[in-house]
py3Dmol code that shows the C-alpha trace and the ligand (Angstrom):
import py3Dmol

protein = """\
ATOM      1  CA  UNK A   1     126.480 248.594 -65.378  1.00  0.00           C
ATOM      2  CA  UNK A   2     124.917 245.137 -65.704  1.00  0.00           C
ATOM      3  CA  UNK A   3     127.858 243.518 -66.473  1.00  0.00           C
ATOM      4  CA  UNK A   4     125.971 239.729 -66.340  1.00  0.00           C
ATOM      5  CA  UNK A   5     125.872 237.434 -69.599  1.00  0.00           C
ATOM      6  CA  UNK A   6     122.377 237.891 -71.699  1.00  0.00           C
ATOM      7  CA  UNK A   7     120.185 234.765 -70.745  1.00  0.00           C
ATOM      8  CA  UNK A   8     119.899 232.607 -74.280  1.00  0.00           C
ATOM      9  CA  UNK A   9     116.617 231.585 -74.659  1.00  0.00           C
ATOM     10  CA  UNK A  10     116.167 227.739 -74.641  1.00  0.00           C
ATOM     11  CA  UNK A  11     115.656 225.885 -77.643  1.00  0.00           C
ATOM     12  CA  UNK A  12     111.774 224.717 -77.684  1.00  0.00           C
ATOM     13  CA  UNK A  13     111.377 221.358 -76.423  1.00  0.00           C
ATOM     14  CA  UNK A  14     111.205 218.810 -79.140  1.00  0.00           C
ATOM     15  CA  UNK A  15     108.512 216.109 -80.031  1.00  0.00           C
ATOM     16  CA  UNK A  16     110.478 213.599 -78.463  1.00  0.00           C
ATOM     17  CA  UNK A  17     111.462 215.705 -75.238  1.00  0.00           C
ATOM     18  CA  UNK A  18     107.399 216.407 -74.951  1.00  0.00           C
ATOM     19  CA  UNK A  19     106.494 212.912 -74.889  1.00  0.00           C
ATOM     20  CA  UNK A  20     109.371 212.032 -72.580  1.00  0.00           C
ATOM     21  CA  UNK A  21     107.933 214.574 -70.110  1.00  0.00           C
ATOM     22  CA  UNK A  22     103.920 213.729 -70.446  1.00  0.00           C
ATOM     23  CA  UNK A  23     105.615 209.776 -69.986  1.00  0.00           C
ATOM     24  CA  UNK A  24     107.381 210.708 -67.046  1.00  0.00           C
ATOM     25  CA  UNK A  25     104.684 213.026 -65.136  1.00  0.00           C
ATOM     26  CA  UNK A  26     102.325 209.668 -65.649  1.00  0.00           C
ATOM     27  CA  UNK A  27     100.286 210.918 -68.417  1.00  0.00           C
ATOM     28  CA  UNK A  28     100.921 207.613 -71.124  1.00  0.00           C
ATOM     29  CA  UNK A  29      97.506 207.079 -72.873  1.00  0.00           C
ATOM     30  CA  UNK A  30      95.120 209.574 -74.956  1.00  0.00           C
ATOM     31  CA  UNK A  31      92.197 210.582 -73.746  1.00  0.00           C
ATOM     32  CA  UNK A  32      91.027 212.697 -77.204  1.00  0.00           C
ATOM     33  CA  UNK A  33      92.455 212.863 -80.621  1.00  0.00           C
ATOM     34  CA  UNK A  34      92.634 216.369 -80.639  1.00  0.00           C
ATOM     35  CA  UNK A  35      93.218 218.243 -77.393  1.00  0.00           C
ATOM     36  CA  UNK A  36      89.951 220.314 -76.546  1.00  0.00           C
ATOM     37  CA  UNK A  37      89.560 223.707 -76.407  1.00  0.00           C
ATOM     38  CA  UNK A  38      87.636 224.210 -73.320  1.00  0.00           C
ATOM     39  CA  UNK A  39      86.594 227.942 -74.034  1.00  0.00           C
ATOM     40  CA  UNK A  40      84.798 227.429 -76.587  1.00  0.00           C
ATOM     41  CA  UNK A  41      83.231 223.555 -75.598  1.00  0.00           C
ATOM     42  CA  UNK A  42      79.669 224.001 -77.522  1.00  0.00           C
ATOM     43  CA  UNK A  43      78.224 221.902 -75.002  1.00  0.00           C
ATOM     44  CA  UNK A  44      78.705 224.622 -72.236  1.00  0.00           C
ATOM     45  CA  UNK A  45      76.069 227.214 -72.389  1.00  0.00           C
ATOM     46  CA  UNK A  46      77.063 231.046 -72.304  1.00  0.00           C
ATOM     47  CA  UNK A  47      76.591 232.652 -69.090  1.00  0.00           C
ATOM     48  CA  UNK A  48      73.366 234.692 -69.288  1.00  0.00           C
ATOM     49  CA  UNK A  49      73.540 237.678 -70.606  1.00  0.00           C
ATOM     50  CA  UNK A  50      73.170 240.870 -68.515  1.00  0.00           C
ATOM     51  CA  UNK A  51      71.657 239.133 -65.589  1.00  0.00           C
ATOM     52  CA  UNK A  52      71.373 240.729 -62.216  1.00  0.00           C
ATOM     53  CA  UNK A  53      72.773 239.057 -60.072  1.00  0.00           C
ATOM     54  CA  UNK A  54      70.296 237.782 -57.644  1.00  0.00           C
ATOM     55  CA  UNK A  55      69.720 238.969 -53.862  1.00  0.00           C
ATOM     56  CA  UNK A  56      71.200 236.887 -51.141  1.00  0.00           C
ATOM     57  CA  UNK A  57      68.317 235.334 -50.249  1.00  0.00           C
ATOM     58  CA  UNK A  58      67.333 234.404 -53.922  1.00  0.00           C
ATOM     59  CA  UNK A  59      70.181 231.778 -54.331  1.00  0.00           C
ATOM     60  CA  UNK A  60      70.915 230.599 -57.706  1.00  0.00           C
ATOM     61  CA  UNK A  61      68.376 228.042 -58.895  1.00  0.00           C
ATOM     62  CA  UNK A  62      69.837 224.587 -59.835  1.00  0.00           C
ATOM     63  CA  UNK A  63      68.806 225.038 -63.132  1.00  0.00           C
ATOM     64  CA  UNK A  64      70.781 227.532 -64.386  1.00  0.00           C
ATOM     65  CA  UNK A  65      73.792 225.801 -62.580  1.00  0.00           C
ATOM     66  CA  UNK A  66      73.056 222.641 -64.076  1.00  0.00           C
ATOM     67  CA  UNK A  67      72.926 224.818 -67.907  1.00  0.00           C
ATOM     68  CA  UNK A  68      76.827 225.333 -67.403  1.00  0.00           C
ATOM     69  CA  UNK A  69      77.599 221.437 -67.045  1.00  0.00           C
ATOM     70  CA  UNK A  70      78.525 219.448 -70.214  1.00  0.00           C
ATOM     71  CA  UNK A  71      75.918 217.116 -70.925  1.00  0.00           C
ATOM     72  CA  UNK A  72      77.752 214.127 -70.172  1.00  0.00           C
ATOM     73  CA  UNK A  73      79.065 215.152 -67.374  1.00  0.00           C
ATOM     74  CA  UNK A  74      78.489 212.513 -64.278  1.00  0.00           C
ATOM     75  CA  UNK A  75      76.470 213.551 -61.537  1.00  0.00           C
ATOM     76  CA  UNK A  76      77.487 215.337 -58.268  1.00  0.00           C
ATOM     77  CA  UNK A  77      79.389 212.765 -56.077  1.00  0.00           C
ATOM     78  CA  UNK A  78      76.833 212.933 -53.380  1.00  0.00           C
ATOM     79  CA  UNK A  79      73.679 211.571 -56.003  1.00  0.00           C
ATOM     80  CA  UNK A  80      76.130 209.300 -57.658  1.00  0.00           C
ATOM     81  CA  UNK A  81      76.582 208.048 -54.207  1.00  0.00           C
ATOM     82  CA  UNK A  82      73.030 207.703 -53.525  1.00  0.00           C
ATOM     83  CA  UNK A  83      72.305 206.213 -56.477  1.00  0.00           C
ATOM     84  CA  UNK A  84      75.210 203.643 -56.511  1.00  0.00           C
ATOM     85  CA  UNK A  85      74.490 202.068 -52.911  1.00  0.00           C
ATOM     86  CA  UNK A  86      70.952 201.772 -54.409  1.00  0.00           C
ATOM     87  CA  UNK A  87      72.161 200.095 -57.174  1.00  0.00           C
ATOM     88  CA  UNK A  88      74.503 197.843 -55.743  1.00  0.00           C
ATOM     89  CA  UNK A  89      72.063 196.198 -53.598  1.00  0.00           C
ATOM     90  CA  UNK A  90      69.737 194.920 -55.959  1.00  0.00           C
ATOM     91  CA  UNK A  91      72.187 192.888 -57.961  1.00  0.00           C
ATOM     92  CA  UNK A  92      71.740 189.025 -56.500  1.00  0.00           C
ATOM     93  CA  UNK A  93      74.397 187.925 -58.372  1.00  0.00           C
ATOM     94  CA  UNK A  94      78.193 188.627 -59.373  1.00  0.00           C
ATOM     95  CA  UNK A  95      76.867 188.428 -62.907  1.00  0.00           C
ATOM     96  CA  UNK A  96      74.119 190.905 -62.216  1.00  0.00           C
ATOM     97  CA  UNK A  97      76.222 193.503 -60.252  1.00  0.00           C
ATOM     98  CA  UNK A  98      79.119 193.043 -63.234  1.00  0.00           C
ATOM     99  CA  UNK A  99      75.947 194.654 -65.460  1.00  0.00           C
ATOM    100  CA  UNK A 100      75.139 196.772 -63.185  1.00  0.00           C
ATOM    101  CA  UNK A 101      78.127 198.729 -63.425  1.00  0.00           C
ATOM    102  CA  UNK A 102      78.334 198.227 -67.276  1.00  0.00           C
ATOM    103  CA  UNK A 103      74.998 200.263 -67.357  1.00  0.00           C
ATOM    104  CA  UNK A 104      76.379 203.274 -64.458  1.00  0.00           C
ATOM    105  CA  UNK A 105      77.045 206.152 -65.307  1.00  0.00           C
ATOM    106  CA  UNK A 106      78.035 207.919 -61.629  1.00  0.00           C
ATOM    107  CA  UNK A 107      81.533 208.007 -61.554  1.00  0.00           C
ATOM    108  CA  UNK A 108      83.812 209.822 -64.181  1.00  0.00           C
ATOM    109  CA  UNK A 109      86.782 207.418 -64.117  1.00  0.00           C
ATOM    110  CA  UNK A 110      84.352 205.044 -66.541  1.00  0.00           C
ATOM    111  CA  UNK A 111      84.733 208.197 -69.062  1.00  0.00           C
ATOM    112  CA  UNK A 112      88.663 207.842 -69.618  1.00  0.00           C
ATOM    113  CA  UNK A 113      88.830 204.241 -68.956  1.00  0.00           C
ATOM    114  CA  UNK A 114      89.070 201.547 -71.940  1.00  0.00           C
ATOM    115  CA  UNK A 115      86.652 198.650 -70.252  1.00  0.00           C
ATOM    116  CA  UNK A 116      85.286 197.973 -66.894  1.00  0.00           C
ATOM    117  CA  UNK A 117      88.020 195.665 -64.389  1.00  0.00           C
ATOM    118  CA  UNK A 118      85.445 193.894 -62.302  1.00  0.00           C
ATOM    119  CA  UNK A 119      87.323 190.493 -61.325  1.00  0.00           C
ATOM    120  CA  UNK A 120      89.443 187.038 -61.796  1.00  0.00           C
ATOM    121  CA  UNK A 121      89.608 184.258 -60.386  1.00  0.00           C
ATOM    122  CA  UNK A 122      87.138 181.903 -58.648  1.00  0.00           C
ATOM    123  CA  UNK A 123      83.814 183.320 -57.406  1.00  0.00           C
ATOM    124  CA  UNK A 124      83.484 179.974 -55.063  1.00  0.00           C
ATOM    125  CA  UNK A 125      86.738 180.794 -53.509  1.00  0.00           C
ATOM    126  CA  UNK A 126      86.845 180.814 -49.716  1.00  0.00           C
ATOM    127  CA  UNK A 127      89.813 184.034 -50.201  1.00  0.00           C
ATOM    128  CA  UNK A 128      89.378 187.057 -51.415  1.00  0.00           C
ATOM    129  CA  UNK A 129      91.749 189.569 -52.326  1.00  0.00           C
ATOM    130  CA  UNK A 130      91.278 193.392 -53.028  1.00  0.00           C
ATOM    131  CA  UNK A 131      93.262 195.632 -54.702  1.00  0.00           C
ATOM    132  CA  UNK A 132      93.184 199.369 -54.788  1.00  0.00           C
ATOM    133  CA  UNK A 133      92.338 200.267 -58.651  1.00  0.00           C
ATOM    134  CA  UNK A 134      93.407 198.530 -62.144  1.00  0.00           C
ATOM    135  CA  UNK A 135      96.431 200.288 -64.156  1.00  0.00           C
ATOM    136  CA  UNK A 136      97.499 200.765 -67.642  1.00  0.00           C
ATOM    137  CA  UNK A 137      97.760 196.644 -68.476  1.00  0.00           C
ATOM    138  CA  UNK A 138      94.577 195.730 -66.638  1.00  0.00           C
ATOM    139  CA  UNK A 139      92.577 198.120 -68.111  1.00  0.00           C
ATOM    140  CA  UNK A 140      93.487 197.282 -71.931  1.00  0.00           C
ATOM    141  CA  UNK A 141      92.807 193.701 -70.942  1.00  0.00           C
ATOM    142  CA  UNK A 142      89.598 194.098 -68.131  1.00  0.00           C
ATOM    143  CA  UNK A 143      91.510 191.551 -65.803  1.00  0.00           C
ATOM    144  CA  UNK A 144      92.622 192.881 -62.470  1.00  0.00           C
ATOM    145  CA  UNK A 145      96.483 192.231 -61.146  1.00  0.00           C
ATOM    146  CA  UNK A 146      97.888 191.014 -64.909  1.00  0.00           C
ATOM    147  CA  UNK A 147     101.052 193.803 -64.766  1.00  0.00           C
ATOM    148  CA  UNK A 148     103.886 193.480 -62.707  1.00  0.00           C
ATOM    149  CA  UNK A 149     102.501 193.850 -59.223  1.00  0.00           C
ATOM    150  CA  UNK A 150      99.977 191.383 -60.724  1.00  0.00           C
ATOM    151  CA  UNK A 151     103.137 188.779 -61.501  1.00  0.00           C
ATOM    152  CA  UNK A 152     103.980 189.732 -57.794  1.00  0.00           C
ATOM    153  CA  UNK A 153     100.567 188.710 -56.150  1.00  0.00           C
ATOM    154  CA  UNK A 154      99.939 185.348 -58.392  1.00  0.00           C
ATOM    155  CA  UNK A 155     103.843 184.555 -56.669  1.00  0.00           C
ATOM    156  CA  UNK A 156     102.475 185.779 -53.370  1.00  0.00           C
ATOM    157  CA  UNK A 157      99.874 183.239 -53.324  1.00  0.00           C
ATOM    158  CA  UNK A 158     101.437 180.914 -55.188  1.00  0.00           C
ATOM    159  CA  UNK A 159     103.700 180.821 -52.100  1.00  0.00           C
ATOM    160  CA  UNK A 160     100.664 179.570 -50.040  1.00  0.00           C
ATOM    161  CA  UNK A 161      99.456 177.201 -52.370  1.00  0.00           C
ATOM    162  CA  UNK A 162      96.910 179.214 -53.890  1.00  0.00           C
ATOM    163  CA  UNK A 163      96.521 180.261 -57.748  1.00  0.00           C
ATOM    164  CA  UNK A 164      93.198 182.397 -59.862  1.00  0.00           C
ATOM    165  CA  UNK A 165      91.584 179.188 -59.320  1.00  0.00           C
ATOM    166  CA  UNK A 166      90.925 178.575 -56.034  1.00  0.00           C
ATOM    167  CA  UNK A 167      91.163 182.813 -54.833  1.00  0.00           C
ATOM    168  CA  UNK A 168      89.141 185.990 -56.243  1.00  0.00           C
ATOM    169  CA  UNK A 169      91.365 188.807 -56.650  1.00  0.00           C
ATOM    170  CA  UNK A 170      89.249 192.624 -57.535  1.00  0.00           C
ATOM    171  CA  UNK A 171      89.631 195.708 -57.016  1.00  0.00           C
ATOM    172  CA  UNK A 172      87.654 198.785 -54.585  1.00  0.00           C
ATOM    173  CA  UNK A 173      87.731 200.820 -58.255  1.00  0.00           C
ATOM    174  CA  UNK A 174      86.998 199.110 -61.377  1.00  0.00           C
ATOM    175  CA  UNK A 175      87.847 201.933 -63.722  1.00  0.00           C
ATOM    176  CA  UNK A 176      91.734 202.720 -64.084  1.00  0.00           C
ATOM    177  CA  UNK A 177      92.051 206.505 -62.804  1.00  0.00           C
ATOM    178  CA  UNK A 178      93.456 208.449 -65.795  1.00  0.00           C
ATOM    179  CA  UNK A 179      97.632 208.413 -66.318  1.00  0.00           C
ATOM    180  CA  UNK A 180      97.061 205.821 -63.027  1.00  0.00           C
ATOM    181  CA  UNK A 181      96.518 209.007 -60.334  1.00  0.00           C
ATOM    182  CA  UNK A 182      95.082 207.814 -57.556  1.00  0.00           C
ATOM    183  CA  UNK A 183      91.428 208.229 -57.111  1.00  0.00           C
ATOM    184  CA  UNK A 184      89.804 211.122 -55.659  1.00  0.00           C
ATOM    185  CA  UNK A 185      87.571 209.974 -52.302  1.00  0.00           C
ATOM    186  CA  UNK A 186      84.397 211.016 -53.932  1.00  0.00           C
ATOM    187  CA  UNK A 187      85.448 208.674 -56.447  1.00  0.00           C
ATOM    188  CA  UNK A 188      85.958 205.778 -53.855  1.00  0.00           C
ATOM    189  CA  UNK A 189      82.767 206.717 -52.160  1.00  0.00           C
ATOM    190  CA  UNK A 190      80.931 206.368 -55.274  1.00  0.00           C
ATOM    191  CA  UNK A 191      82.648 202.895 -55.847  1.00  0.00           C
ATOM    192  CA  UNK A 192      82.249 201.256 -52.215  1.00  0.00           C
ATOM    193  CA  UNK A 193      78.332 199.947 -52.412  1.00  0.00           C
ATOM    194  CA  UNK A 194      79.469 197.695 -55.422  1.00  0.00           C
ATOM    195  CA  UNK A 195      82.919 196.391 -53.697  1.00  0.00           C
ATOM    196  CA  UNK A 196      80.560 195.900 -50.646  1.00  0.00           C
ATOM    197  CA  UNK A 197      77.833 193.912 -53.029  1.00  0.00           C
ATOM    198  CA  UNK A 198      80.878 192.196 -53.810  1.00  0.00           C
ATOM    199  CA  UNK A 199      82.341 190.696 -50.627  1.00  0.00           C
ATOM    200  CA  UNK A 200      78.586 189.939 -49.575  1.00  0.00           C
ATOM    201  CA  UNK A 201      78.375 188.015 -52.946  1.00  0.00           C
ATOM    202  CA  UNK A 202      81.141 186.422 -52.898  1.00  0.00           C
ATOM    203  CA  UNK A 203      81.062 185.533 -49.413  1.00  0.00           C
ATOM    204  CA  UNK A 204      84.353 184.256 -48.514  1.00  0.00           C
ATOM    205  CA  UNK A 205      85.735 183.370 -45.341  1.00  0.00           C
ATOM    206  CA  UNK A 206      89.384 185.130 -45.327  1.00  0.00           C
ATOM    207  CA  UNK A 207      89.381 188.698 -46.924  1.00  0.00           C
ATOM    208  CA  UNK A 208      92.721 190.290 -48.125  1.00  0.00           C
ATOM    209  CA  UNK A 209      93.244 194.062 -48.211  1.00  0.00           C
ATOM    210  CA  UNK A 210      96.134 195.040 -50.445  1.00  0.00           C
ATOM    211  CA  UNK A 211      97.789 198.099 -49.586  1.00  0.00           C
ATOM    212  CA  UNK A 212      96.124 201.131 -47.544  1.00  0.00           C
ATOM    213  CA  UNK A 213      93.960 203.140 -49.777  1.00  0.00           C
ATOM    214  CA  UNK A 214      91.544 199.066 -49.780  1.00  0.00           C
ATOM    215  CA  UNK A 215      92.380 198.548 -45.992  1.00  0.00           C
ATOM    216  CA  UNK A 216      91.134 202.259 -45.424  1.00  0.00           C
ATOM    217  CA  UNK A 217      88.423 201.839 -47.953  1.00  0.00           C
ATOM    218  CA  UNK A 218      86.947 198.409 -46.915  1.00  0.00           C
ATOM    219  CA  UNK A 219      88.071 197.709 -43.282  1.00  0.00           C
ATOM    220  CA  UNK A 220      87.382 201.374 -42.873  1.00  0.00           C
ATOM    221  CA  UNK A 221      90.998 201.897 -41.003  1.00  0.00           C
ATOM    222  CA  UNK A 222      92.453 204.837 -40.294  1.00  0.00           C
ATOM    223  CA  UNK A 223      96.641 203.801 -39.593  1.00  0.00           C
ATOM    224  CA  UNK A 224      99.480 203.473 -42.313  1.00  0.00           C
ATOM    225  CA  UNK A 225      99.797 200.127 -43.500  1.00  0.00           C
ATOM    226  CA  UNK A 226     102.591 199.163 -41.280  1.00  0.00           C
ATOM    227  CA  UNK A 227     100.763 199.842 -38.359  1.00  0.00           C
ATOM    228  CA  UNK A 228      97.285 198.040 -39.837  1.00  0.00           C
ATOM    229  CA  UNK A 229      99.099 194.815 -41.630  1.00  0.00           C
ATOM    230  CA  UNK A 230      99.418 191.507 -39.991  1.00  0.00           C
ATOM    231  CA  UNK A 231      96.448 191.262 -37.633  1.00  0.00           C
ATOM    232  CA  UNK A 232      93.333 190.074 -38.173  1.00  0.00           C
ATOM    233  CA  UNK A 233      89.878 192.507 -38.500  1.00  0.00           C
ATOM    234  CA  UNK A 234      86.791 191.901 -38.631  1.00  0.00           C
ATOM    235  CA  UNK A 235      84.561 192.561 -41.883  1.00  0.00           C
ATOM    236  CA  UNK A 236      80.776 192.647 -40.961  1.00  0.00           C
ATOM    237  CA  UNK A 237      78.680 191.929 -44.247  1.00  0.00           C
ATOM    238  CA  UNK A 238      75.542 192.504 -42.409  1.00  0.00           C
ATOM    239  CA  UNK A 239      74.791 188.770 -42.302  1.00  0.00           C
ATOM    240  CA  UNK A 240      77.915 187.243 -40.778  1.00  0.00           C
ATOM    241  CA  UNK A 241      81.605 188.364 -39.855  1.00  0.00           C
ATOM    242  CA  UNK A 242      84.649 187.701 -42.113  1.00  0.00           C
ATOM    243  CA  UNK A 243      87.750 187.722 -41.063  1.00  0.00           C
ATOM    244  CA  UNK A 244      89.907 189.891 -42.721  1.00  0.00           C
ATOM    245  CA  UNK A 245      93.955 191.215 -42.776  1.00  0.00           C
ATOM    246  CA  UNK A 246      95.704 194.277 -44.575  1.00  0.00           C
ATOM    247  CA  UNK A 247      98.637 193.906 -46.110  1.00  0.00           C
ATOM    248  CA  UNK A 248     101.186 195.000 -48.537  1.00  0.00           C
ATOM    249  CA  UNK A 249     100.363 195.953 -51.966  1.00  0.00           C
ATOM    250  CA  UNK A 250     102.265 193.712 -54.450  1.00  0.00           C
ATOM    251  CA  UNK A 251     103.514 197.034 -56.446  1.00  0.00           C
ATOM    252  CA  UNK A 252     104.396 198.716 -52.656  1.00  0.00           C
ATOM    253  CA  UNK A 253     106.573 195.530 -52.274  1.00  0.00           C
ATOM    254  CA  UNK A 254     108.001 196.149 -55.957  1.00  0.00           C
ATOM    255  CA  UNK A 255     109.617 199.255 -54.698  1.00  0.00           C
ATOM    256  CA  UNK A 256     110.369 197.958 -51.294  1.00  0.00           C
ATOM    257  CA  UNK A 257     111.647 194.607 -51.465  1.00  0.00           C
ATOM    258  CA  UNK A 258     112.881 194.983 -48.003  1.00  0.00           C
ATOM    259  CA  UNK A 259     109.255 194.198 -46.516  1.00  0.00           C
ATOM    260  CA  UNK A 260     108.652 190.861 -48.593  1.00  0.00           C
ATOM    261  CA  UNK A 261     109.890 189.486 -45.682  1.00  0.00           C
ATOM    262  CA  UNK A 262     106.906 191.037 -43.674  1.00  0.00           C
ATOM    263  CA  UNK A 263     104.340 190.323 -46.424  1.00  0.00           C
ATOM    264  CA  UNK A 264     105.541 186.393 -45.631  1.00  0.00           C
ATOM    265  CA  UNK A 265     104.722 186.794 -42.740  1.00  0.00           C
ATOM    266  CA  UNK A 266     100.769 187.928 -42.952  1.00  0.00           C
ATOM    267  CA  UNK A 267     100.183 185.326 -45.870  1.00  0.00           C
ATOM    268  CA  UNK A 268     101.821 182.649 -43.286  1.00  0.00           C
ATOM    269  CA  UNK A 269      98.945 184.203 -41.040  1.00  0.00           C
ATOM    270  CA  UNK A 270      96.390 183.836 -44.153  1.00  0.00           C
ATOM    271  CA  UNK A 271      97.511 180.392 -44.818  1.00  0.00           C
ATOM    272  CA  UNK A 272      97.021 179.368 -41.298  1.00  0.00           C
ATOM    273  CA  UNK A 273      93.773 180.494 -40.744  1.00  0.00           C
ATOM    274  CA  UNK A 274      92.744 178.822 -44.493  1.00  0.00           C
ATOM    275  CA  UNK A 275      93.688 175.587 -42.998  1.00  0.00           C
ATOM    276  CA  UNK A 276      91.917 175.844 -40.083  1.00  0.00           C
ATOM    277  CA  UNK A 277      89.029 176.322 -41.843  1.00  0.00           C
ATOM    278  CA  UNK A 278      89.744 173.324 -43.634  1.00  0.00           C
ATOM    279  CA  UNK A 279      90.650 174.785 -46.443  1.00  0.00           C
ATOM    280  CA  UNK A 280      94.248 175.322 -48.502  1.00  0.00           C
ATOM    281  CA  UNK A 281      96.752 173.077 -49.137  1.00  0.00           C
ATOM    282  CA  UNK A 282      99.653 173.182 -46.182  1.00  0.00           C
ATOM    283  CA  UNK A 283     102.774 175.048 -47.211  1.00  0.00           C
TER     284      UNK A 283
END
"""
ligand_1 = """\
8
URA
N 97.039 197.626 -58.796
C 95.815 197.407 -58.260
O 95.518 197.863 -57.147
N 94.962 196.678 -58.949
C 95.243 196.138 -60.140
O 94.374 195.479 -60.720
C 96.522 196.372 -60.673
C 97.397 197.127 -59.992
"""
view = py3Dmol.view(width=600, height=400)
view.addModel(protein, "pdb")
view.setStyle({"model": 0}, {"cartoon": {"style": "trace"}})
view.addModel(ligand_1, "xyz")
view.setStyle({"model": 1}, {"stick": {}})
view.zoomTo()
view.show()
């Protein structure tokens, strides 16, 4: 005979609970009023009816794929690719490629996002620094590194002297990834030609990876950020070589204060090779 208590079923989570949980798993903005019913999405065509299906070597034509795909959908990452590295290369200005990517439509993170993050600070600056993608704050105000790992870097480079006017501080991603996931590498393939226009545009002569998803993305480097942060690499625009350091992202060093003391030490690294440029003020 069983002789274990009947399980009681659990009282239904309540409103409250529900949002607590979304909150908690990182889901803390709307994407829809309503939540969609993807079974019956008008905008996706029926399969056809009765087809046969065809012979191995008839394969599918693209067209009836393509039927299937909602019409807004973005295009296949390896077109969106194409298309954004053709893009990016005919802006000739930082004003130009900022339109540019107002007007394209290739990646799917510009779907769920509020406003396009392109950059602060000063374009004439001689540093750059670049960030992996904006979050909740930055994307409700279009101004990269304004939440608290934003507080964090303006004190980080306050600490060498430096402030939104004399550095340029972007991102690889100018769209925040939805509930602040991390973006998918298509997505960061897709995005790369216009952070590329942008360091050739720019043009500065000390370039500052925050964090390893922009070290891996920009400097191309493989290693963890410990093993990649602190020494200098070289960024090749095509037309001359920048010199350019990974460190730790300012929301990395939020959770582990115990490497500030590291992070000193590359921006003591930055700041000297400012000044021997000529360029910031001593600290
Ligand atoms: N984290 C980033 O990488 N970029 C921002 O703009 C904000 C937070």
């Amino acid at each position: 005979m069983n002789t274990s208590p009947t399980p009681t079923a659990e009282p239904p989570p309540t409103v409250r609970e529900l949002l607590a949980f979304y909150l908690e798993a990182g889901v803390d903005c709307a994407l829809l009023d309503e939540p969609p019913n993807r079974l019956h999405d008008p905008e996706i065509a029926p399969p056809p009816a009765a087809v046969p299906s065809p012979p191995a070597n008839h394969p599918v034509p693209p067209s009836a794929v393509m039927a299937r795909a909602p019409a807004t959908a973005a295009p296949a990452p390896d077109v969106a690719i194409v298309s954004a590295r053709d893009a990016a290369r005919t802006a000739p200005t930082l004003e130009a490629l900022r339109a540019l990517l107002e007007t394209f439509d290739g990646c799917a993170l510009k779907q769920t996002a509020t406003r396009l993050v392109f950059a602060d600070g000063n374009p004439q600056a001689r540093i750059m620094f670049v960030g992996e993608a904006p979050g909740r704050d930055e994307d409700l105000e279009g101004i990269p590194f304004i939440g608290r790992s934003g507080k964090l870097l303006d004190r980080m480079i306050g600490a060498i002297g430096l402030d939104r006017t004399t550095a340029y501080i972007t991102n690889v991603i100018p769209w925040r990834p939805p509930g602040n996931r991390d973006p998918s590498p298509q997505e960061t393939q897709i995005c790369l030609p216009f952070i590329k226009r942008q360091i050739e545009l720019v043009d500065p002569d000390v370039l500052v990876c925050l964090g390893k998803p922009s070290s891996q993305a920009v400097l191309e480097l493989k290693d963890g950020i410990m093993r990649t942060r602190g020494r200098w690499h070289n960024y090749d625009t095509g037309k001359r070589t920048i010199r350019a350091m990974a460190t730790f992202h300012p929301a990395y060093l939020l959770r582990q204060p115990i490497h500030k003391r590291l992070a000193w030490q590359d921006l003591r690294a930055i700041s000297k090779a400012l000044n021997a440029v000529g360029i910031a003020p001593a600290t």
